[in-house]
PDB file of N, CA, C and O in Angstrom:
ATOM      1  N   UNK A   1     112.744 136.319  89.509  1.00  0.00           N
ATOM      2  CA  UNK A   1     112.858 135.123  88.697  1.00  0.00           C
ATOM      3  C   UNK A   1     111.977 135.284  87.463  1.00  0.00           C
ATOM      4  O   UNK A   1     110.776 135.555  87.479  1.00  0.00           O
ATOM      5  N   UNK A   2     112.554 135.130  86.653  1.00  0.00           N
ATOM      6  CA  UNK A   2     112.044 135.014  85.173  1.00  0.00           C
ATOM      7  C   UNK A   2     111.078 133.752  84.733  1.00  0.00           C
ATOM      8  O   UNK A   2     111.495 132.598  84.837  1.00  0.00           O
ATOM      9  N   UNK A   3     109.778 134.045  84.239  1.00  0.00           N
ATOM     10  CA  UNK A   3     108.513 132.746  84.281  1.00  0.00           C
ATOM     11  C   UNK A   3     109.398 131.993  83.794  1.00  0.00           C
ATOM     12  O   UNK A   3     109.890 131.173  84.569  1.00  0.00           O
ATOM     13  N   UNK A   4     109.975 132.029  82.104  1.00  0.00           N
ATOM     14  CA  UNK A   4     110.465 131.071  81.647  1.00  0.00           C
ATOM     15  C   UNK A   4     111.359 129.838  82.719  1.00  0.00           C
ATOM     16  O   UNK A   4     111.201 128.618  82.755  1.00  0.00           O
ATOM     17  N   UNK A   5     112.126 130.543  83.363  1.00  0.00           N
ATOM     18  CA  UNK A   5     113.054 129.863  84.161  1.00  0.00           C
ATOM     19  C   UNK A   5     112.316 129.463  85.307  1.00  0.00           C
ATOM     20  O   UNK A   5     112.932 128.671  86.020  1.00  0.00           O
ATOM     21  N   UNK A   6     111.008 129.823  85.753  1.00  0.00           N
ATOM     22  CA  UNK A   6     110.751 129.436  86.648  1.00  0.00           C
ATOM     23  C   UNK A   6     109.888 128.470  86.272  1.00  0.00           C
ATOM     24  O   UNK A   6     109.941 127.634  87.175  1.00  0.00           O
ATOM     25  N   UNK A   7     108.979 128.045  85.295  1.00  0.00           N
ATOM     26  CA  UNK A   7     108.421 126.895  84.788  1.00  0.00           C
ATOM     27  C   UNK A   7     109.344 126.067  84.379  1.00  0.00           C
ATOM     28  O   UNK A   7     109.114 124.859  84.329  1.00  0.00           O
ATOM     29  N   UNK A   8     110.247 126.468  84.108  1.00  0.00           N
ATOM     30  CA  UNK A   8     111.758 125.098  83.717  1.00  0.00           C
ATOM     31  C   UNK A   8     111.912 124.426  85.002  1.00  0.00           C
ATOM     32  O   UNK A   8     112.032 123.212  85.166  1.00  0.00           O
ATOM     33  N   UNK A   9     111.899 125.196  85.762  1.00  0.00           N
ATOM     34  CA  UNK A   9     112.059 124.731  87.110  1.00  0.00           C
ATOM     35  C   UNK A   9     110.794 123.765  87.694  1.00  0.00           C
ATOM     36  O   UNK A   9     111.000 122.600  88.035  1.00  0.00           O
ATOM     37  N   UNK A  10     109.758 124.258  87.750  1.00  0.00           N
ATOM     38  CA  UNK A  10     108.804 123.656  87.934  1.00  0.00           C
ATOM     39  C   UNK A  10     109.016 122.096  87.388  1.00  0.00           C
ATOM     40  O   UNK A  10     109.206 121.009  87.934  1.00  0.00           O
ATOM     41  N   UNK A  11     108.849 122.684  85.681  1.00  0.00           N
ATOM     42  CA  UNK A  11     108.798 120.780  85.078  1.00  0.00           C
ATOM     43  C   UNK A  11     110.225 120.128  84.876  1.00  0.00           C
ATOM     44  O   UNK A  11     110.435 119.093  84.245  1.00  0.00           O
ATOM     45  N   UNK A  12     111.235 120.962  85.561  1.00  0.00           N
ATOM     46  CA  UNK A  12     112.031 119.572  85.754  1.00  0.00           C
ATOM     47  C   UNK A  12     111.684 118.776  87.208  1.00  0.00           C
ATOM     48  O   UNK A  12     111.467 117.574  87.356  1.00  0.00           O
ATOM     49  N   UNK A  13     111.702 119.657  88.052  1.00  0.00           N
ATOM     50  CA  UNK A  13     111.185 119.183  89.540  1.00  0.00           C
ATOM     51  C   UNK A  13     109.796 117.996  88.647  1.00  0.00           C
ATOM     52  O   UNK A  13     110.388 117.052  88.123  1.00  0.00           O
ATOM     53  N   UNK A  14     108.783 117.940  88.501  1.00  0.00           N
ATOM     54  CA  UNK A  14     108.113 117.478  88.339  1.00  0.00           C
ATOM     55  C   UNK A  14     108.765 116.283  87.336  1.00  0.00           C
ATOM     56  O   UNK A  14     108.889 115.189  87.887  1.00  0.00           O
ATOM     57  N   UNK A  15     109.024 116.335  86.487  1.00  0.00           N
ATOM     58  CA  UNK A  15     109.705 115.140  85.454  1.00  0.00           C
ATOM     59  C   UNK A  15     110.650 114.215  86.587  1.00  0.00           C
ATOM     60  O   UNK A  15     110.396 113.012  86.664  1.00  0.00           O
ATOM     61  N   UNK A  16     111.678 114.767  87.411  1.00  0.00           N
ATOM     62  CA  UNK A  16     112.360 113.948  88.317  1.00  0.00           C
ATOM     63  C   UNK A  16     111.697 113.424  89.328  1.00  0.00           C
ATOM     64  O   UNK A  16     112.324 112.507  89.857  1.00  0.00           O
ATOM     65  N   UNK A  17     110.647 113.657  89.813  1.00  0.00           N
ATOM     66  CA  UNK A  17     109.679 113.262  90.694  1.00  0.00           C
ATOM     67  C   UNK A  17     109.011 111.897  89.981  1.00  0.00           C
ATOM     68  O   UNK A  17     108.879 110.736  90.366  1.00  0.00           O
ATOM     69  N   UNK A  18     108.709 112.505  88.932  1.00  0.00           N
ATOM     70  CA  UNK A  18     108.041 111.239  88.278  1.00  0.00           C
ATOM     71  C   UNK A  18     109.156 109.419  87.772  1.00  0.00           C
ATOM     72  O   UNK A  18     109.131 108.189  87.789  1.00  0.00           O
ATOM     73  N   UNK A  19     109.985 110.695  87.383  1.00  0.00           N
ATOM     74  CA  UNK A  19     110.934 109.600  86.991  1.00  0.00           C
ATOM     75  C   UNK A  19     111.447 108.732  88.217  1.00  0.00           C
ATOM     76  O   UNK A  19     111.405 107.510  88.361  1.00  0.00           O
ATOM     77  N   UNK A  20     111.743 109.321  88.721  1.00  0.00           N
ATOM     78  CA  UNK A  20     112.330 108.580  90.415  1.00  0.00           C
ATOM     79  C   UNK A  20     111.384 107.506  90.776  1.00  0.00           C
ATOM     80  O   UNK A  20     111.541 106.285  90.780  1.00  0.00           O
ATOM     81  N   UNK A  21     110.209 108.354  91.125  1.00  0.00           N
ATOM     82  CA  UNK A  21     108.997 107.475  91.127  1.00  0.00           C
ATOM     83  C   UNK A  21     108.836 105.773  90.408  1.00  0.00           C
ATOM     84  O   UNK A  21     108.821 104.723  91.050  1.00  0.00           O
ATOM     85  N   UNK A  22     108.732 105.934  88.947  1.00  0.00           N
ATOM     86  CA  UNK A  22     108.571 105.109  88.608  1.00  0.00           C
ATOM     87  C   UNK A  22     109.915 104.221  88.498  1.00  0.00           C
ATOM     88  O   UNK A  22     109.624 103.156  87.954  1.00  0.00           O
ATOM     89  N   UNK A  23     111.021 104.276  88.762  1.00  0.00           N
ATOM     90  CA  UNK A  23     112.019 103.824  88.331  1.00  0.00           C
ATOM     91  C   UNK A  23     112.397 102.855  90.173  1.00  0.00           C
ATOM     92  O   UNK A  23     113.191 101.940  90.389  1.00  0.00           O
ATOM     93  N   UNK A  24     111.628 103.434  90.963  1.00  0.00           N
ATOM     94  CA  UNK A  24     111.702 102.720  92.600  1.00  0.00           C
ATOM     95  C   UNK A  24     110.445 101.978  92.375  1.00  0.00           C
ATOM     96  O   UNK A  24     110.484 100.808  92.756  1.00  0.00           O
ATOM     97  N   UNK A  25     109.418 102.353  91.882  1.00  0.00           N
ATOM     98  CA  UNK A  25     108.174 101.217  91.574  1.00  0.00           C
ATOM     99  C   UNK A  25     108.395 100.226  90.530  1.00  0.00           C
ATOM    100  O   UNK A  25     107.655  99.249  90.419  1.00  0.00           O
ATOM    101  N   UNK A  26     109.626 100.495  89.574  1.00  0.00           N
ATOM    102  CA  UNK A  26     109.819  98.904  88.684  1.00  0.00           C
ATOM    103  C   UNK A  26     110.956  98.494  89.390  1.00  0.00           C
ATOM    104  O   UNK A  26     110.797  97.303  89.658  1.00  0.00           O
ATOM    105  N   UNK A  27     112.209  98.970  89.895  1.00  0.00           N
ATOM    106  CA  UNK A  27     113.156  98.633  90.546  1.00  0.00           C
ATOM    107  C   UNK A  27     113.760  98.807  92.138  1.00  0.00           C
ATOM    108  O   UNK A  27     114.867  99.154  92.550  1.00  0.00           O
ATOM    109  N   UNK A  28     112.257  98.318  92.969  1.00  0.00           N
ATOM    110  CA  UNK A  28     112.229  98.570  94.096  1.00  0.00           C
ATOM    111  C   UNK A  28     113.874  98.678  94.670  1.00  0.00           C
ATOM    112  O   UNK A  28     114.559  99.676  94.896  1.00  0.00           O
ATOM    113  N   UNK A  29     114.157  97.354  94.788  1.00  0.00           N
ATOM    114  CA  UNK A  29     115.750  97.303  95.512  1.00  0.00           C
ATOM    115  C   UNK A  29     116.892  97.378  94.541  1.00  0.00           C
ATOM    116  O   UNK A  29     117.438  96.354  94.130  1.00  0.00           O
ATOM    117  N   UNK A  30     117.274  98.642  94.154  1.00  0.00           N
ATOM    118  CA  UNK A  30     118.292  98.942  93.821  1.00  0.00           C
ATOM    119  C   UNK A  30     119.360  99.734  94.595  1.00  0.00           C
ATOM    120  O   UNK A  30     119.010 100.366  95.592  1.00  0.00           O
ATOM    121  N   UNK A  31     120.610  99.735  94.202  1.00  0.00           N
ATOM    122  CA  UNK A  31     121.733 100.221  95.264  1.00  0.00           C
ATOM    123  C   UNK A  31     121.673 102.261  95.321  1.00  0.00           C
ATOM    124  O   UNK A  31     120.827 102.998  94.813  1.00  0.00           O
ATOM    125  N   UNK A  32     122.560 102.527  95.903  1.00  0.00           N
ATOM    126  CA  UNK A  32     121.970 104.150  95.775  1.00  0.00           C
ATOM    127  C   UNK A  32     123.251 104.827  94.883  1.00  0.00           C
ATOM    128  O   UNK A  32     123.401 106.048  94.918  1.00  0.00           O
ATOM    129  N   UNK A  33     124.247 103.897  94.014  1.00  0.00           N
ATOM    130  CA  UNK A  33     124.536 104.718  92.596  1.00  0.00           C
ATOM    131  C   UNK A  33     124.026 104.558  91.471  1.00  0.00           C
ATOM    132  O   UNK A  33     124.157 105.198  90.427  1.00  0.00           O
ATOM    133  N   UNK A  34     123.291 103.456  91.789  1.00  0.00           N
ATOM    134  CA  UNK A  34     122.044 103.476  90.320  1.00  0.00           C
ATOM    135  C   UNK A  34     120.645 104.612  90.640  1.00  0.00           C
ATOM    136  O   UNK A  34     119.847 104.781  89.719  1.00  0.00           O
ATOM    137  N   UNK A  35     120.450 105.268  91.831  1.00  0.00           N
ATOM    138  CA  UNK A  35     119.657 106.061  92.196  1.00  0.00           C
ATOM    139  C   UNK A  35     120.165 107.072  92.062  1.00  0.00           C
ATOM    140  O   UNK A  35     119.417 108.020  91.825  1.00  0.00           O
ATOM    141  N   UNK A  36     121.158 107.243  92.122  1.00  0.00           N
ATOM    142  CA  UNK A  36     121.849 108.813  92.294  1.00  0.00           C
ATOM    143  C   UNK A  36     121.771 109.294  91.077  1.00  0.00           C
ATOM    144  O   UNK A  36     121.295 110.359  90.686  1.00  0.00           O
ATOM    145  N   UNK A  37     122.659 107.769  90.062  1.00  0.00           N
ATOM    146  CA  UNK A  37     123.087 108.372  88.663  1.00  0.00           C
ATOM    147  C   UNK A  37     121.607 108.528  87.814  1.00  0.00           C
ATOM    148  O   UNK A  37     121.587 109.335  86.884  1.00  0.00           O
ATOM    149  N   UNK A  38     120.587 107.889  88.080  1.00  0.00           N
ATOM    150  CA  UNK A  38     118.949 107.531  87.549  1.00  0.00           C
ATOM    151  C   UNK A  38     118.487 109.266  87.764  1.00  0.00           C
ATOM    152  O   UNK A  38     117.895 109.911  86.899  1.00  0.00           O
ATOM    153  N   UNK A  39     118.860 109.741  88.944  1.00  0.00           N
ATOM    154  CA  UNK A  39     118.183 111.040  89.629  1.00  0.00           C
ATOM    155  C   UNK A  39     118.761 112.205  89.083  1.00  0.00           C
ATOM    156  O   UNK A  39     118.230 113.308  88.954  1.00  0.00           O
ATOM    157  N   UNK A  40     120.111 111.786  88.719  1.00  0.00           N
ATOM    158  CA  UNK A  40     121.397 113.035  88.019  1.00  0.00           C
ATOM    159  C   UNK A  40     120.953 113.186  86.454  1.00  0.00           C
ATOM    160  O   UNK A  40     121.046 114.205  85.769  1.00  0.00           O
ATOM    161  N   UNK A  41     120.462 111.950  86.078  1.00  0.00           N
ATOM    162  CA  UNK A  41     120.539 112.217  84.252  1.00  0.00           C
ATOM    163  C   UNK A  41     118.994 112.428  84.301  1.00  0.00           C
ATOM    164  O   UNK A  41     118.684 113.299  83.489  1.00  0.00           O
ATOM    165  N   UNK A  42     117.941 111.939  84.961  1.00  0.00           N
ATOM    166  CA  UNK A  42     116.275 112.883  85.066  1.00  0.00           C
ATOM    167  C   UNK A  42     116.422 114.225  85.078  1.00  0.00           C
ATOM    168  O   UNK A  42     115.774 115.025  84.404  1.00  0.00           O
ATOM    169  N   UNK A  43     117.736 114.588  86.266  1.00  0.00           N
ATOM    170  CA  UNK A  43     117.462 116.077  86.013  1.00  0.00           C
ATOM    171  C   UNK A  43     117.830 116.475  84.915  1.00  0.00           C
ATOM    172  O   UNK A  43     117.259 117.511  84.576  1.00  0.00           O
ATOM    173  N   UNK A  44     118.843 115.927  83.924  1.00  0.00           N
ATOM    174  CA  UNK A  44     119.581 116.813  83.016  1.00  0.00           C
ATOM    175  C   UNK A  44     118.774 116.614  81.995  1.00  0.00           C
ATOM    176  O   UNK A  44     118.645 117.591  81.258  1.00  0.00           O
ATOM    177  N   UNK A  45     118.224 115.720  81.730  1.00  0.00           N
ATOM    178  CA  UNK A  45     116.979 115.807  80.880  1.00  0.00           C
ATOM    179  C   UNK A  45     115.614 116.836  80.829  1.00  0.00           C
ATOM    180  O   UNK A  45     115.017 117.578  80.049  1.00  0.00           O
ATOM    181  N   UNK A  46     115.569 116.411  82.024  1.00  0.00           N
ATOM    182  CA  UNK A  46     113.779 117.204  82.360  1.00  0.00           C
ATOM    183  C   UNK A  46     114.605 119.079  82.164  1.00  0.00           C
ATOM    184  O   UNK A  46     113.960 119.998  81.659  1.00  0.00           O
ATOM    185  N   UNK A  47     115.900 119.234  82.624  1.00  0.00           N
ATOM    186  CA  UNK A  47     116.146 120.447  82.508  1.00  0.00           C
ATOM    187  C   UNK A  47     116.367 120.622  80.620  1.00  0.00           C
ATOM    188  O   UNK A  47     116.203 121.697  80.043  1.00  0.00           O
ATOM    189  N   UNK A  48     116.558 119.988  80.277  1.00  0.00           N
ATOM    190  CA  UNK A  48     116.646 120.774  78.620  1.00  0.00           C
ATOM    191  C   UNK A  48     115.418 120.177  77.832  1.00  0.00           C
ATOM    192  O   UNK A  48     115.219 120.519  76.666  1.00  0.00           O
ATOM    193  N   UNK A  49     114.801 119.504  78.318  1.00  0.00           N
ATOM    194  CA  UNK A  49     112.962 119.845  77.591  1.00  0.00           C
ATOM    195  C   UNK A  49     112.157 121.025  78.275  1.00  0.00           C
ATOM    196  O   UNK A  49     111.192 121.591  77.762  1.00  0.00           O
ATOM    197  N   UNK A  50     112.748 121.326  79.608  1.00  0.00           N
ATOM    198  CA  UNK A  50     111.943 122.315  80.022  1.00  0.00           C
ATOM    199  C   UNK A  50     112.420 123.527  79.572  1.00  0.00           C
ATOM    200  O   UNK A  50     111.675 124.457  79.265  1.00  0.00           O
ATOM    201  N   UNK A  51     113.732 123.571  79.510  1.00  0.00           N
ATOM    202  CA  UNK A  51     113.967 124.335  78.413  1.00  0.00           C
ATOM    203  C   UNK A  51     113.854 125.171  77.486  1.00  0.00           C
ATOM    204  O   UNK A  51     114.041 126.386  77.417  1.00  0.00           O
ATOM    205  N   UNK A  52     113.281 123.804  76.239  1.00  0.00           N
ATOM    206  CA  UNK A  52     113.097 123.595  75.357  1.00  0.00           C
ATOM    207  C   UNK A  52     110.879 124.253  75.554  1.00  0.00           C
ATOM    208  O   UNK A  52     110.438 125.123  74.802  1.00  0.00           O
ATOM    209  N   UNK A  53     110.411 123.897  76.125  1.00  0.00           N
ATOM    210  CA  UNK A  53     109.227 124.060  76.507  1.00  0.00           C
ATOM    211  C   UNK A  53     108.987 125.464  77.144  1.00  0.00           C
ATOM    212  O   UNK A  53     108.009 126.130  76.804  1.00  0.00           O
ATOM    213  N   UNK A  54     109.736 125.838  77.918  1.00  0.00           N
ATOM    214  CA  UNK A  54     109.746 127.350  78.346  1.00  0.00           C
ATOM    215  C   UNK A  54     110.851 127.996  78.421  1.00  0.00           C
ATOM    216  O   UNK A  54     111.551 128.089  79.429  1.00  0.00           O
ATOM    217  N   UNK A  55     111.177 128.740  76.766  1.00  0.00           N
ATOM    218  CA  UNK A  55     112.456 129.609  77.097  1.00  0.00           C
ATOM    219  C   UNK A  55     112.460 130.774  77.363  1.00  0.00           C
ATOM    220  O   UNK A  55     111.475 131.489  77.181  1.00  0.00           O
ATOM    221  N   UNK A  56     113.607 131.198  77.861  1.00  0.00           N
ATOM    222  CA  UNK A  56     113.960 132.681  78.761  1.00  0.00           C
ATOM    223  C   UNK A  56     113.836 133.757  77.944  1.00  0.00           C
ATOM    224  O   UNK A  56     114.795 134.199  77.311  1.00  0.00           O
ATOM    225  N   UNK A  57     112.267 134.423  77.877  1.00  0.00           N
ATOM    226  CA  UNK A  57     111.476 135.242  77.127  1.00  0.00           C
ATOM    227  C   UNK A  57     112.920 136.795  77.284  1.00  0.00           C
ATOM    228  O   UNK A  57     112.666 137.145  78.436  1.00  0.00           O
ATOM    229  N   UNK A  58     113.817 137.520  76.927  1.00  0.00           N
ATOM    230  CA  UNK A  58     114.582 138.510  77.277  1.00  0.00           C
ATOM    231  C   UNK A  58     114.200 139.951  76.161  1.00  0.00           C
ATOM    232  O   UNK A  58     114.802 141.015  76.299  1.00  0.00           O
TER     233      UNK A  58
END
């Protein structure tokens, strides 16, 4: 595994953690397609700043 890709990895895991996090601590009871879709677009985010933050040195 390549660092770049593997710190992408890292801070998206970490960005969706967080995000999840806070998004069940302001919106405790929500249904689980507002969780799913909340958890689907964190990742697609946190994956293209991490990206953007560590690219694939070749």
């Amino acid at each position: 595994m390549k660092k770049g890709s593997m710190g992408m990895a890292l801070f998206t895991g970490a960005f969706v953690g967080i995000v999840v996090f806070l998004f069940e601590y302001i919106l405790p009871n929500s249904n689980l397609i507002t969780s799913v879709s909340i958890t689907g677009l964190s990742a697609l985010i946190g994956g293209l700043i991490g990206n953007k933050l560590f690219p694939n040195k070749s």
